[in-house]
C-alpha positions in Angstrom: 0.0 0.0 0.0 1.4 3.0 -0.7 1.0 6.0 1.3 -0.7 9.2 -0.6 0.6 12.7 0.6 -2.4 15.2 0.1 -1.3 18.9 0.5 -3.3 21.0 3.4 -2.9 24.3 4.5 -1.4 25.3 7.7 -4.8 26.4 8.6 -6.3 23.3 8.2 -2.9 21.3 9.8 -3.3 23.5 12.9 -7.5 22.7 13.4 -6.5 19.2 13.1 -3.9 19.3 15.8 -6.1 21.0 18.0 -8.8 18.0 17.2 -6.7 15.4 18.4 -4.9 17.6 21.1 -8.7 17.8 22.7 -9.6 14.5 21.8 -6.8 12.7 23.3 -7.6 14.6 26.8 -11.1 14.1 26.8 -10.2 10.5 26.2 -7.4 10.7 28.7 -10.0 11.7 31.2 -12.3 8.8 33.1 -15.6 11.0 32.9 -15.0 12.6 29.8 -14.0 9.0 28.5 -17.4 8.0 29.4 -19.0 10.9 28.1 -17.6 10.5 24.4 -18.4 7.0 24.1 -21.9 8.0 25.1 -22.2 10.5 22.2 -20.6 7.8 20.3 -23.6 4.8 21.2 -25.6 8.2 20.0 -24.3 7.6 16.6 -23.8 4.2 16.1 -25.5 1.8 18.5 -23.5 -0.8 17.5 -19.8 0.5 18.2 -17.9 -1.0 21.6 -17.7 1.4 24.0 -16.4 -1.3 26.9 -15.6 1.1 29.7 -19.6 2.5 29.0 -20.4 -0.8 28.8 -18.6 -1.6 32.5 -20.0 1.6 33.8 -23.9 0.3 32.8 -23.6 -3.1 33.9 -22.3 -1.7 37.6 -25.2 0.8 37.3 -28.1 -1.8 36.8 -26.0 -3.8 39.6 -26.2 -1.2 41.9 -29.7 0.4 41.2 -31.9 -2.2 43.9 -29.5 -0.6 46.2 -29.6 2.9 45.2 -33.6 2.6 45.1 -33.1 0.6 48.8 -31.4 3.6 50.3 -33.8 5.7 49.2 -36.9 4.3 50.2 -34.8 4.0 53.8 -34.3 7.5 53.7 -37.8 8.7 53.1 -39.1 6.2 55.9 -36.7 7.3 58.1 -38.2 11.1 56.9 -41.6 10.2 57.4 -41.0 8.6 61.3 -39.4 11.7 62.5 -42.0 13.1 60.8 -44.4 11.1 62.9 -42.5 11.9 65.8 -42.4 15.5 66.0 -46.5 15.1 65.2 -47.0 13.0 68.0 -44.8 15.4 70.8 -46.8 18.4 69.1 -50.1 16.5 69.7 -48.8 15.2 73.2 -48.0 18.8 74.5 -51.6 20.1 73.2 -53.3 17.3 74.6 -51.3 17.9 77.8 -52.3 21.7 77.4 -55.9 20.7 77.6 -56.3 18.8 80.1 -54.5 21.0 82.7 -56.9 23.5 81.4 -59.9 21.3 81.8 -59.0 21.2 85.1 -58.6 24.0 86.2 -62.2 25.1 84.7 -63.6 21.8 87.3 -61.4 23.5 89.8 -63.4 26.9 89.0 -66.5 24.6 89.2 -67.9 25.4 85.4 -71.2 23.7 85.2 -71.8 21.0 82.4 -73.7 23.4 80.0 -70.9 25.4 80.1 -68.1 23.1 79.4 -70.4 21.7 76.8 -70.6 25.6 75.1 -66.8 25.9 75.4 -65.8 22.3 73.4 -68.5 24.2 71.0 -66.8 26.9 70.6 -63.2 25.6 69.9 -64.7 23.6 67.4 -66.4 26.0 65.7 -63.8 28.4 65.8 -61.0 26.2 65.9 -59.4 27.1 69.3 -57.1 24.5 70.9 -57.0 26.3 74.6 -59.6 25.8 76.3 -59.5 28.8 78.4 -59.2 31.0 75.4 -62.4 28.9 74.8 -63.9 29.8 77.8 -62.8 33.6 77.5 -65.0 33.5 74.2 -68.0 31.8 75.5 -68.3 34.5 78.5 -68.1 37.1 76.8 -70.9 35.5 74.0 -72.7 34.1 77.3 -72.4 37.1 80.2 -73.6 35.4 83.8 -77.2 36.8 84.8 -77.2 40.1 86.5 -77.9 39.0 90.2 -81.2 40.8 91.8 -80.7 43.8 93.9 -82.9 45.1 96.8 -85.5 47.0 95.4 -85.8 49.1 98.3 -83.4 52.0 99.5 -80.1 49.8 99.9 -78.8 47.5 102.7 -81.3 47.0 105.5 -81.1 48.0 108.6 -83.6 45.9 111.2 -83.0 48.2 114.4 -84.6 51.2 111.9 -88.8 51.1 111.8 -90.5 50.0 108.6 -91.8 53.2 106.6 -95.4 52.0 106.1 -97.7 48.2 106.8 -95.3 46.5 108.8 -95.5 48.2 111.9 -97.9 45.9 114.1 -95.9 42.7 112.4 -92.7 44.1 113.9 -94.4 44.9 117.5 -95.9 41.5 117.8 -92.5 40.1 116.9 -90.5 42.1 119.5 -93.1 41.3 121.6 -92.6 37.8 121.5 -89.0 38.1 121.6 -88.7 36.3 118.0 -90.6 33.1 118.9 -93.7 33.5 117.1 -92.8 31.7 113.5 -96.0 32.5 111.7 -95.3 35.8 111.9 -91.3 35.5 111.1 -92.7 33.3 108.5 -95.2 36.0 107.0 -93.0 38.7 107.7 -90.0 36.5 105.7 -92.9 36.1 102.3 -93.9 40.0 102.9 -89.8 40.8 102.2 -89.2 38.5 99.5 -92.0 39.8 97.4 -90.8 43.3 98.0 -87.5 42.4 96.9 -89.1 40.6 93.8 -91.2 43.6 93.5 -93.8 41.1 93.4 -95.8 42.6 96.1 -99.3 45.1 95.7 -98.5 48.9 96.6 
């Protein structure tokens, strides 16, 4: 065979040196190595690439594990996960039921304990003193009953009007007459009430 010299220019001597300066490093290279005989299976399916060839067959060995180790990792994820959950719910729970208890302690009645789980579900509050705080202010106590008469009473003083003859019988009989204390007990109630005729 006999070798054919072709002329080139120094241009096109020069690219070519560059060419297989480059190639020779990529190829020099482990990754790069790898890399090119990729883009070569790209061109031709056919052509042996044996350290791409190595690198697949450790791949598909080593996947199982890879996949192994992951699904470990995101179980391991999810428990602590499940952990923190559980101290969160553990710590509200605990909230709770110190609070519960102090409302007993306050001695809350059924109805209302019953109107303050109703309102942290409706409005979603976890503390059931917050709960509470809501509900009283929705649910004000009754306004207790005051005297209907001129203020604090004062038994030494005479009745204005009516009772006058009640009270003399009763001093009279140093107390002991109790259909009279008894009448005289009705008589008082009603004018508190205000339930009594003018």
């Amino acid at each position: 065979m006999v070798d054919k010299k072709v002329e080139i220019s120094e241009h096109e001597f020069l690219q070519n040196q560059q060419l297989r300066t480059t190639v020779a490093k990529l190829l020099s290279n482990p990754q790069a190595k790898l890399l090119v005989q990729k883009a070569q299976k790209v061109i031709d399916p056919n052509v042996a690439t044996p350290e791409l060839d190595a690198e697949t067959a450790r791949e598909q060995l080593l996947k199982p594990l890879h996949d192994q180790i992951a699904a470990l990792k995101t179980d391991v994820e999810k428990e602590r996960e499940d952990r923190a959950n559980n101290a969160k719910l553990a710590s509200v729970q605990a909230m709770q039921d110190a609070a519960w208890a102090a409302l007993k302690k306050e001695k809350w009645t059924q109805a209302g304990i019953d109107g303050i789980k109703k309102v942290m579900e409706e409005k979603g509050i976890l503390d059931p003193r917050d709960a509470a705080a809501v509900w009283l202010r929705d649910n004000p106590p009754a306004v207790p009953l005051n005297n209907s008469g001129s203020g604090a009473w004062n038994f030494m003083d005479l009745p204005a009007e009516g009772n006058e003859e009640d009270l003399k019988k009763l001093i009279d009989s140093k107390g002991e007459n109790m259909p009279l204390v008894d009448k005289m007990v009705r008589d008082a109630l009603m004018d508190v009430r205000g339930q009594r005729a003018a």
